[in-house]
N, C-alpha and C positions, 0 to 999 in steps of 0.2 A: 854670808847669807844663809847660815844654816835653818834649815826649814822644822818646823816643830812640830808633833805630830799633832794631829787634830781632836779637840776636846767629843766626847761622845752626849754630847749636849745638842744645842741648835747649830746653825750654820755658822762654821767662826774663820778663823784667819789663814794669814801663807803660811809659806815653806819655808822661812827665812828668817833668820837671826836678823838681818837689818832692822825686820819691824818686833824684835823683842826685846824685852828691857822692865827694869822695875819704876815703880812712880807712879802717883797721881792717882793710886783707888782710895777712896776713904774704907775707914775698915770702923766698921759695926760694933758697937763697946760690947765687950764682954763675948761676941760672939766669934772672933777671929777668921770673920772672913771677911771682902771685901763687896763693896756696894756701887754697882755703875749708874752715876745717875746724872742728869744735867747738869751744866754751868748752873748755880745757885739753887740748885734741887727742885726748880720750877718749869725748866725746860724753853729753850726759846728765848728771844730779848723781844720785847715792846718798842725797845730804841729805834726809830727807822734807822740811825746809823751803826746800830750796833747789831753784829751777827755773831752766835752763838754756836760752835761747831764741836761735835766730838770726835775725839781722834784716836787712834789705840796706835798712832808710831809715838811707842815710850823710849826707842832707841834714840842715842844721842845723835848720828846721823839726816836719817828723816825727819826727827822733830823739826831740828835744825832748816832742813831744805823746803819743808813746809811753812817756816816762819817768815821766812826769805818773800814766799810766796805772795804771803796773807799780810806782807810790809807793802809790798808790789801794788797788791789789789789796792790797801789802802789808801795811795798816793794817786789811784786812776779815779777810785772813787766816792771816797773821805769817808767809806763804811773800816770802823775796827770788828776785824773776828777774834770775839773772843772764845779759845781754844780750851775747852776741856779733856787734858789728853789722862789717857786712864794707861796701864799696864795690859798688854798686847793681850795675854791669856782671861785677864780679866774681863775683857772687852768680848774675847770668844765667847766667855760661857754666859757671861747675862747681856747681852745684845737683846733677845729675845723680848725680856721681861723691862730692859731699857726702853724701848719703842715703844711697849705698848704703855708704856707709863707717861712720863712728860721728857722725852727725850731732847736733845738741842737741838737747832732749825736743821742742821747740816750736819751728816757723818761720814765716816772713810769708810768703807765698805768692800767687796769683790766682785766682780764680775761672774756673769753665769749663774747658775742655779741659786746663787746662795743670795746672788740680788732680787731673782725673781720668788724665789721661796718668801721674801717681804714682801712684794710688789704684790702677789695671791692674796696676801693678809691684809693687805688694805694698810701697812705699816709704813710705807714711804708712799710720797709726791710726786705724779708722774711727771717726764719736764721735756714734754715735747716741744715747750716753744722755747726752749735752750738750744735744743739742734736744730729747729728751725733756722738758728742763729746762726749756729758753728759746725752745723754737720760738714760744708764744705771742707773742711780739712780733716774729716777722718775717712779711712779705706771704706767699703760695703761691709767688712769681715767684723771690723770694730761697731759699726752700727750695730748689726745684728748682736753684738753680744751685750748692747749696751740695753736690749728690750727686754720687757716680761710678756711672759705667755700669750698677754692681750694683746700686742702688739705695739703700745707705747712706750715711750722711753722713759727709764728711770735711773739711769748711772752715768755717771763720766768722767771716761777713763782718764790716767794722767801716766802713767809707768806701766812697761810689761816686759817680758823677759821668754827667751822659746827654750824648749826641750830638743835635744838634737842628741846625734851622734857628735862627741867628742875623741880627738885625734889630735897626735903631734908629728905635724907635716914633714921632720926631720925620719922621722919611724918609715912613714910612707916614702919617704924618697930614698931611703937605704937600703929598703926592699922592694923596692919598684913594683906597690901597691896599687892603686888603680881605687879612686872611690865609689865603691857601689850607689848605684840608682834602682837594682831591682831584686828580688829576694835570692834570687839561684847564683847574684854574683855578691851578697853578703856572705850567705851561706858559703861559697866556694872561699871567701877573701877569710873566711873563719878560721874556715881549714888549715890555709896559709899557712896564717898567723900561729897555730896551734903546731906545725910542722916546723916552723922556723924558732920556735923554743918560748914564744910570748903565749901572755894569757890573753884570746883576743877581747872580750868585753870584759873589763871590769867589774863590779858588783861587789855592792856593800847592802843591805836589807835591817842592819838589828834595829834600826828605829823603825821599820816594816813598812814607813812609806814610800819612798824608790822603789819598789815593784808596782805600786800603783801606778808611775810613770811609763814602766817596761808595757805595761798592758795596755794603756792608753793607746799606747803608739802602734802594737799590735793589733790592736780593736778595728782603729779606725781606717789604718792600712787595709786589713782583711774585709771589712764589713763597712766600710764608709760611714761619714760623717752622719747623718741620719740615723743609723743604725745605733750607731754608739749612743749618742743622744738620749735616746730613746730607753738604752738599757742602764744609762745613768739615773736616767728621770724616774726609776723603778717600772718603765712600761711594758719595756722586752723582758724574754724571758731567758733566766740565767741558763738555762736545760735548752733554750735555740742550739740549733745542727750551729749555727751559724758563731755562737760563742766556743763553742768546742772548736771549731778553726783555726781559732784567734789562739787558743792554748795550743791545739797540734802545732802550729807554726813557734810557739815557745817552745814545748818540748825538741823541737830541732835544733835550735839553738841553746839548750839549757847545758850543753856538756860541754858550750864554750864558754861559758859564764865562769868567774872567778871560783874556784872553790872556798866553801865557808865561809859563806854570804851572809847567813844570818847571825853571825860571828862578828861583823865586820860592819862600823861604820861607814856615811859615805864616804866621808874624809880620808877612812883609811884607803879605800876603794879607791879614791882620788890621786893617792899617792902613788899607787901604781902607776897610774897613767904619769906622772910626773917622773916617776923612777925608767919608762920607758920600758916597766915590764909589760906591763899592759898596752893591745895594741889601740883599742877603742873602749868609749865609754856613753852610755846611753844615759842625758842628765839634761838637767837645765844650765844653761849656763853662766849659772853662779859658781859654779866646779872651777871658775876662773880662779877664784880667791885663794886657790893651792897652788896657784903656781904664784909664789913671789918672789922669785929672780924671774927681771924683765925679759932675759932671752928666752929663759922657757915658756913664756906668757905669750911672747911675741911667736913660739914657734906651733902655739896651739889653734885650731881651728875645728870646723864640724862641719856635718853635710845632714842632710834632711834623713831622717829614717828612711830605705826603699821602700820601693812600693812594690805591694804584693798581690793588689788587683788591679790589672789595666785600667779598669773603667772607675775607682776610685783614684788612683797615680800618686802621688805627694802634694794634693792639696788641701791639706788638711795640717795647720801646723798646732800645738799646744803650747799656748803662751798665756801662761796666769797673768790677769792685770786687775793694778788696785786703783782706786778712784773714790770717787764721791755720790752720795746720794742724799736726798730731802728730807726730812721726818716726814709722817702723816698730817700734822699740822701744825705746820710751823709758823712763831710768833710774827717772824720777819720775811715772812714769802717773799718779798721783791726784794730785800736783800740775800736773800739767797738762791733768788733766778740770776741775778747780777755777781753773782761771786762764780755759780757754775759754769755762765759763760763766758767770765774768766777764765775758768780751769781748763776749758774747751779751745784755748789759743796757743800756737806755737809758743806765744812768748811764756806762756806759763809754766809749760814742760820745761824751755830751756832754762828755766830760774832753777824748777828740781834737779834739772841734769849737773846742772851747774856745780850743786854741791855734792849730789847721788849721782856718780859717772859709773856706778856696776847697775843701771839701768838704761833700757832703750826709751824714747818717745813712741806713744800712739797715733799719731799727728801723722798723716801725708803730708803736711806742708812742714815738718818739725826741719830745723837746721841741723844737720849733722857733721856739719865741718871740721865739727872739735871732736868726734868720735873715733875709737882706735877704729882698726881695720874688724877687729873681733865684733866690737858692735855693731856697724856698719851692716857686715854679713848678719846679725840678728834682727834687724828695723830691716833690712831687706827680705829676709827673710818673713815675718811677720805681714809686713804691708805687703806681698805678693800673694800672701794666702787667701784661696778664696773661702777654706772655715777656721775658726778659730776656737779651740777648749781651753778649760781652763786646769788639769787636773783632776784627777778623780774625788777627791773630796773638795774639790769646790761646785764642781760638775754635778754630786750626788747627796745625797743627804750624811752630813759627820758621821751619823750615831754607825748608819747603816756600813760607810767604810771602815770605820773606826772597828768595830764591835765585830762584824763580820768579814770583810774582804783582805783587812791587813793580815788575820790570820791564817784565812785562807790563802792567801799567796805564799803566805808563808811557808804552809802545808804543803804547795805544791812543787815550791820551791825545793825542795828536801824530800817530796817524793808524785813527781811528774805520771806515775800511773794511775796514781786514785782519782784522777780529773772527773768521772763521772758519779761518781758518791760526790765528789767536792761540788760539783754544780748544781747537781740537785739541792744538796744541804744548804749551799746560798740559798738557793729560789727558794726555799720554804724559809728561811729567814728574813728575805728579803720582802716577801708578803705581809709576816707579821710587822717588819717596823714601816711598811710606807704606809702599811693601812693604820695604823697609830697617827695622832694630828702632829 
């Protein structure tokens, strides 16, 4: 699931190799780029039985666990979706200019900002009488992230995945560790770790976006869910007493970070922790995919970031999740009110898990039986939260993370005292691209 950095265009896609792959752009004679555009360049199907969906899982995986799905729906309700699936990156950069053009009734899309950043533009269908349908089986955490601005719904989820502390329980019991819950027994468990001869956080940065993770987690810990929000949405201000916090508490931790971070992939980052030099690892938990001997797989687990303000605590967890949403107006509306609350049923996730087991279900009422113990504790995790983010660059506008945050953490990364030139110089960056359309 390696995650790919995000294009400095409009709002584009994950973190994860699962959903990249080549396939399916048509490419522009003569001009050598590629053109994202509907199933039959008209957008939509006329067919009551036919629905028209784009997709940007090019990987051989999800396409796969999607097809499975859209066989499923077929047989409950003699609608065929035909799939127009594009190349993952392709799908990032002209999304934009796909929607507003003749897009397919139905698209894969992301939760959080980058769902509501269409829903503003009038670019997707709102489908509140979907969750009229199906809201009973998702948590409060998952509604809320499935609205825009206005308050109606417009996405529905199907797969999500959390960010944690990552640990190998055999480390912790040969040092008779103790899992922190609050910052002053991180901080102290750091120290440990750094006296007992491990490197205690891992950290890899050269793709630059794994530090947007670290701050997430620090943001919303420090300054609560709200707050965060807010300074995703370009409303807060970067120069807040209250973001400087959020870095003082990195900078105390920045000397337990791996060295030559911005050197080092996740992956390689990853291996630490697998080699057992490393004693933790701050990631999403797709870091799974390094461990392929089953005992080490089996000996990995994680605990929620501490908490750093009582009155915020750990409930706030970061779990990107991908899903579905409507065009602006699409050919086949009631076939594709009837396909999302499809998408909206336990049985429909367990069809994706089915074939994609390195993802969780959205779903309260989703079967987990067949779930290792690792996912278990992540769908637990998740549906106990009571907010839920999605990442910094799904949370905030691409251009603005892309262009300016990933270097700046960069920067700070490699030199933790220039924090207050660094925040300023966002916040005057930051003005210029969100007041840009």
């Amino acid at each position: 699931m390696q995650r790919t950095p995000p294009a400095s265009s409009v709002p584009g896609p994950s973190r994860r190799s699962l959903l990249r792959g080549a396939g399916g752009a048509v490419v522009l004679a003569g001009a050598g780029t590629t053109l994202l555009s509907a199933c039959g360049g008209s957008g939509g199907s006329s067919d009551p039985k036919t629905l028209t969906l784009g997709s940007n899982a090019s990987d051989a995986v999800p396409k796969a666990a999607f097809a499975e799905i859209y066989t499923a729906f077929k047989k409950q309700s003699g609608i065929t979706v035909r799939v127009n699936t594009k190349d993952h990156n392709t799908f990032q950069e002209q999304i934009n200019s796909y929607l507003q053009g003749t897009p397919d009734d139905v698209f894969t899309w992301f939760a959080g900002y980058r769902m509501q950043f269409f829903a503003a533009k009038k670019l997707a269908t709102p489908i509140d009488d979907v969750w009229q349908s199906v809201g009973g089986n998702f948590p409060d955490a998952m509604k809320a992230l499935s609205k825009g601005e206005d308050g109606r719904y417009y996405f529905m989820p199907l797969y999500t995945y959390p960010w944690a502390v990552f640990y190998r329980k055999s480390v912790f019991q040969q040092h008779g560790y103790e899992v922190p819950t609050t910052w002053d027994a991180f901080v102290a468990l750091c120290g440990r770790m750094k006296k007992d001869g491990l490197i205690p956080i891992a950290f890899g940065d050269k793709d630059a976006w794994p530090a947007l993770g670290t701050f997430d987690q620090l943001n919303f810990r420090t300054n609560g869910y709200d707050f965060h929000a807010e300074l995703m949405a370009g409303k807060a201000s970067w120069t807040d007493a209250r973001v400087r916090r959020a870095f003082d508490h990195w900078a105390e931790i920045l000397p337990y970070h791996q060295d030559g971070a911005i050197g080092r992939t996740w992956q390689d980052a990853a291996q630490s922790l697998v080699a057992k030099k490393a004693g933790m690892y701050v990631f999403g938990s797709f870091v799974a995919q390094q461990f392929t001997d089953k005992s080490d797989l089996d000996d990995l687990d994680f605990f929620a970031f501490p908490e750093i303000d009582p009155s915020h605590g750990q409930d706030t967890v970061e779990a990107p999740t991908d899903g579905f949403m409507v065009s602006k107006s699409p050919k086949n509306h009631d076939a594709a009110i009837r396909l999302l609350k499809y998408l909206g049923t336990p049985e429909a996730e367990q069809i994706y898990l089915k074939s994609d087991p390195s993802m969780v279900a959205v779903s309260s009422k989703a079967d987990t039986s067949s779930y290792s113990a690792l996912q278990k504790k992540a769908y637990d995790m998740i549906s106990g939260a009571r907010h839920l983010t999605q990442f910094m660059d799904r949370d905030s506008r691409p251009d603005f993370t892309s262009t300016v945050m990933q270097p700046a953490l960069q920067t700070f990364v490699r030199d933790p005292k220039g924090v207050d030139g660094l925040l300023s110089s966002i916040e005057r960056q930051k003005k210029t691209i969100f007041a840009s359309s």
